[in-house]
N, C-alpha and C positions, 0 to 999 in steps of 0.2 A: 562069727555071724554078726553082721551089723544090724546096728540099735534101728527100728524103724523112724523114718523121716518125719521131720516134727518142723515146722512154722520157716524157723531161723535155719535149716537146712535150704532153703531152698531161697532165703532173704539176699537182697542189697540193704545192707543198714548205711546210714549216713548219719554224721555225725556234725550236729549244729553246736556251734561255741556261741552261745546264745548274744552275746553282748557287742559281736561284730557281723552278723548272719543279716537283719533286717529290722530298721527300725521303723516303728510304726505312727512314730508323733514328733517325729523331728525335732526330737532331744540330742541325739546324737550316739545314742548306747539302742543295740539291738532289744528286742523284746519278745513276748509269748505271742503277741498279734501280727508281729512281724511276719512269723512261722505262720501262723496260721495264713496269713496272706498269701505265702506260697507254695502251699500243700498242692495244688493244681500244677505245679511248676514239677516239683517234684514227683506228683503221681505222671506224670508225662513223660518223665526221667525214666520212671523203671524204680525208684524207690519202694522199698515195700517196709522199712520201717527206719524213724528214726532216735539216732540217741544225743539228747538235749544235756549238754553239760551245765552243771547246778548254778541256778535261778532261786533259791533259797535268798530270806535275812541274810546278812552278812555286811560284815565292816569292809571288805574286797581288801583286804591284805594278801590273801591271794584267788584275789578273782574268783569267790565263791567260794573255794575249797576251804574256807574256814566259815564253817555255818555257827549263825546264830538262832535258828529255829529251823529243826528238819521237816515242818508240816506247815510250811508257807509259804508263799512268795513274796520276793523281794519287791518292794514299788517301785525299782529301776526296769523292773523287767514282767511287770504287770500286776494281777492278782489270780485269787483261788480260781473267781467265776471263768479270768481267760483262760487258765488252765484244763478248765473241765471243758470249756469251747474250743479249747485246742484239740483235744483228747475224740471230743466228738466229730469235730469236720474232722480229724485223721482216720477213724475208723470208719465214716463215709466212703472216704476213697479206697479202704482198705491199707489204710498205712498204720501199721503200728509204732506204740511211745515206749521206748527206752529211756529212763532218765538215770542219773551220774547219782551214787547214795554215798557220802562218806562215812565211815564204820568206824575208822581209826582214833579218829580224833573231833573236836566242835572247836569255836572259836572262843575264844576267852573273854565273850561277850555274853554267852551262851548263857542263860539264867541256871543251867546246871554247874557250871565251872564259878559262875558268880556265886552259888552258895555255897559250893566245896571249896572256894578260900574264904569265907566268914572265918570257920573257925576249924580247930581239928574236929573239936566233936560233931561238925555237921553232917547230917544225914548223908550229902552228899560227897562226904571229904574222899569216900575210899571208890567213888566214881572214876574216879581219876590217879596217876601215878605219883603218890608225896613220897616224900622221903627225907629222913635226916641224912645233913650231910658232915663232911667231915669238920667245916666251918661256914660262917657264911660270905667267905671267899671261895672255899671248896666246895665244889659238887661230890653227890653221893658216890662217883665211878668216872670214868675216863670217855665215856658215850659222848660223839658225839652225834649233829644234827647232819641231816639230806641236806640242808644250803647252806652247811658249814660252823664253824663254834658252836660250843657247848651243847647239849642236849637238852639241859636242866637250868631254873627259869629260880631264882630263889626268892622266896614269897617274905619281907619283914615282918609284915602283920601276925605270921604264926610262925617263921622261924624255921621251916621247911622247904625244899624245895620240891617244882613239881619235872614233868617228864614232855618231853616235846620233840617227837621224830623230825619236825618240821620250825617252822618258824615259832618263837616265844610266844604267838598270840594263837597257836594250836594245840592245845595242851592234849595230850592225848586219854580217850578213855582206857577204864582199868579192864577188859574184859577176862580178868577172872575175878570179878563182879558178877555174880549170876544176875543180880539185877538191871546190870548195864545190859546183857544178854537180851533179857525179857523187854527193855524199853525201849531200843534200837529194831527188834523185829518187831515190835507196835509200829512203828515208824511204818518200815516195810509195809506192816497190813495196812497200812492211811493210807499210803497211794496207789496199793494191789484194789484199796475197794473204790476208789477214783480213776480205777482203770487201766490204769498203766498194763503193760505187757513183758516189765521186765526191768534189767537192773544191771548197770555197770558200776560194779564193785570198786570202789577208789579206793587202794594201794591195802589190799587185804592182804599181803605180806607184812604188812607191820604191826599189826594188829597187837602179839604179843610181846612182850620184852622178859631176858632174862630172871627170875623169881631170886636168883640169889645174888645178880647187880651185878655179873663179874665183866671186867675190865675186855673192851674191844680188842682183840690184837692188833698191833698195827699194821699198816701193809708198807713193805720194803718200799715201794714210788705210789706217792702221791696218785689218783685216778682221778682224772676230768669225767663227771658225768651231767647228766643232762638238768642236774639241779645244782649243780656247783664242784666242787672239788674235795674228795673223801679222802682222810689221812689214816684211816682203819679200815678192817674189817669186819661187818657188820653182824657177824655169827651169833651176837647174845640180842640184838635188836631186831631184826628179819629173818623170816622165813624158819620160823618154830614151828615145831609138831602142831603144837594146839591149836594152831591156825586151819590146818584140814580137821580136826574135831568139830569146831565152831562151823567151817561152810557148810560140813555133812547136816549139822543140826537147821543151818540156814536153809538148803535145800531141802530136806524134811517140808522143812515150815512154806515154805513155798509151796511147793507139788500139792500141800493138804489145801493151803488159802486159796492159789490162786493155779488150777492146773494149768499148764501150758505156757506158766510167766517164763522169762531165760534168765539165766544169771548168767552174765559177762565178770568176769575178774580181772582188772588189771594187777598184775605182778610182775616186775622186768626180774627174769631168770637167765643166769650166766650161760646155762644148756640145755638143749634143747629134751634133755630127761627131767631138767626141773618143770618144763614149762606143764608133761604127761601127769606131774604130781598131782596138779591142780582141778583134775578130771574126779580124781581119784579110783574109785571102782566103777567109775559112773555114777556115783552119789555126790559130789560135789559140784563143778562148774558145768554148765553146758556147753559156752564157748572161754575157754580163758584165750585173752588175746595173745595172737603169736608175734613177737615182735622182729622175727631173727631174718622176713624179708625187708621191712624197715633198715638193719643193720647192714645188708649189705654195700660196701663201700663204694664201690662203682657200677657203671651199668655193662655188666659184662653177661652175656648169657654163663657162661659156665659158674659163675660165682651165685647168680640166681639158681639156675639148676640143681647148686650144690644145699642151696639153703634147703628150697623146698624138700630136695627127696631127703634132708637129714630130718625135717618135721614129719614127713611122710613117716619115714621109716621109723619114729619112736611113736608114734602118734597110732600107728596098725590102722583100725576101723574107725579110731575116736573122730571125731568131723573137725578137721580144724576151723581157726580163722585166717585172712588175709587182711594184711595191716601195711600200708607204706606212708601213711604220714597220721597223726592226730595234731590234739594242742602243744602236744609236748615236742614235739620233734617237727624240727624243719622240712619246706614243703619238698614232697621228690623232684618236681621239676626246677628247684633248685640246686637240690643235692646232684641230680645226672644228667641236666640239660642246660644250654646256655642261652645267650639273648635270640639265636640265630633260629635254633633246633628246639624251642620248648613247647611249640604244640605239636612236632611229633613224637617227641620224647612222652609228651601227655597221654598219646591215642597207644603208643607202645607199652606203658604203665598200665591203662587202661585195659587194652585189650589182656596183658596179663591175671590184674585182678580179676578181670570176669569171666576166665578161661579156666582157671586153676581148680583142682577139688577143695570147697571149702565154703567162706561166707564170708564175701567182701564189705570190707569197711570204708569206706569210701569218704572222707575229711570236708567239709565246703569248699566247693570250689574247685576241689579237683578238675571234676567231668570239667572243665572249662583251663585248664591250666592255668590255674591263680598263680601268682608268684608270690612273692616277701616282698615287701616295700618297705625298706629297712629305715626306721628314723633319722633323721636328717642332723639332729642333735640330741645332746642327751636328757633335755628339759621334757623331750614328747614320748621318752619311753615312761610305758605306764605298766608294763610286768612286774611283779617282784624283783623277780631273779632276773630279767634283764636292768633294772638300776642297780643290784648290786655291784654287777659287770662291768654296767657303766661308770659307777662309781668312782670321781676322781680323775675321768678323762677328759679333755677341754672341749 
């Protein structure tokens, strides 16, 4: 029997990367008034909700995703007041806010990571993932990082090191912290009673790590992924039980705060039964995004065909998503069309996302076949991970 239809069953969400979408004071970095400038543009579209990637403090080490204060805004990209003025022209028009929450980790700017390296005894120390290591040449374990080297960050001033899934300046929180638990869904409740309508989850697969530190396997060939280049397997780092324990409670907490919010999860899952986990009974995700039509390699109907009925077929009732490009991954009309064919390659992508059973995600720009305007040299890449890349080339 299927679940009755709820909001995002029936949604076009779009997805703003706030800091290249529309700037509204000709500084040159997008902004919160930008959006607002064009909610008229997009109620015209067919939008009916959007999802704003994080506009938080932060030192932009990596473009937001390392926050320095989860109940603020950044002054690159406005303040509180245009936020709630955002919030309100969108629900004028009936367009619902989606915003980007990261759970896993804060920035090492974070005034809770700045006390949890004062000292061991700080209130704050077991916030986050310390550890003795074997030296302070060695790390505590062989882990390593999503953009490559080491995991673990080692602190002199107390002679520990800390835990970082991501870049050194992301240290990750501890959540089996009950505390971290409780202080993270306050967050949640700050901008569920500011309105919001919902929550994509940034990289709730990571959430947990190993408890008894054991050593990553390695994998026989090296693996290019979409954040750098992994020399193991990540079985003691990603995608632990505990991590569906913690959404069920997050979902709980939702449906009682704010009925009708969504929770989106990003998670990239090897198969398409991992991606079913993330549902759970139907007490965890509403929509976990599906990425496996993104994956396909070329633009061939049978290899589409073949993705969708393989999420169909694990997925039964559950309501999927439609996903062909975000921030992370390259635009489609790049990946299956060329200079000659890219806006009918566009209206063919198109008309599939909004055809399919599901809830299309739709990236800026799409509707209009944006392309990649790839930097000229290596001085104007301003990505993380793309200088790394760059790194050393002329």
């Amino acid at each position: 029997m299927r679940a009755p239809a709820m909001w995002w069953n029936q949604a076009v969400f779009y997805e703003i990367y706030i800091r290249s979408f529309q700037d509204s004071n000709d500084d040159g970095i997008g902004d919160l008034n930008g959006i607002t400038s064009r909610l008229d543009y997009l109620q015209d579209l067919g939008v009916n909700a959007i999802w704003i990637t994080p506009f938080y403090p932060s030192p932009q080490v990596d473009f937001g995703y390392d926050v320095a204060d989860h109940e603020n805004v950044d002054p690159l990209f406005g303040t509180l007041a245009d936020f709630d003025r955002l919030v309100s022209e969108a629900h004028r028009r009936e367009i619902r806010i989606v915003i980007d929450v990261i759970l896993n980790h804060t920035s090492d700017q974070h005034p809770f990571f700045q006390a949890s390296r004062t000292s061991r005894a700080s209130a704050y120390r077991d916030w986050y993932v310390w550890c003795d290591g074997v030296s302070p040449e060695r790390p505590p374990n062989n882990w390593e990082s999503a953009f490559g080297g080491p995991a673990w960050t080692y602190d002199i001033d107390t002679g520990q090191w800390y835990y970082h899934f991501f870049y050194k300046e992301q240290p990750d929180l501890n959540w089996r912290n009950p505390e971290v638990e409780q202080r993270m869904f306050g967050t949640l409740a700050f901008w569920l009673d500011r309105g919001v309508d919902g929550f994509r989850l940034d990289a709730v697969n990571t959430l947990f790590e190993d408890s008894e530190l054991r050593d990553n396997p390695p994998l026989c060939t090296p693996r290019v992924t979409l954040t750098g280049v992994s020399t193991q397997d990540f079985i003691y780092t990603r995608r632990l039980p505990e991590v569906h324990e913690v959404l069920r409670r997050l979902r709980a907490f939702a449906d009682h705060r704010a009925p009708g919010a969504v929770l989106i999860s990003e998670a990239y899952v090897d198969t398409v039964a991992d991606l079913v986990v993330f549902y759970g009974q139907d007490d965890e995700m509403h929509l976990p995004f599906n990425f496996f039509l993104a994956q396909v390699p070329a633009l061939a109907a049978t290899l589409f065909r073949q993705a969708v009925e393989d999420v169909e077929d694990a997925c039964g009732d559950r309501w999927p998503t439609l996903v062909l490009n975000n921030h992370d991954i390259a635009r489609a009309c790049d990946r299956f069309g060329n200079t000659d064919d890219g806006d009918a390659v566009a209206k063919l992508l198109a008309t599939m996302l909004l055809t399919l059973r599901g809830t299309p995600f739709m990236y800026y720009g799409e509707e209009i076949g944006m392309r990649t305007h790839e930097p000229s040299a290596p001085e104007e890449v301003r990505d993380p991970v793309g200088k790394i890349a760059t790194r050393g080339r002329p």
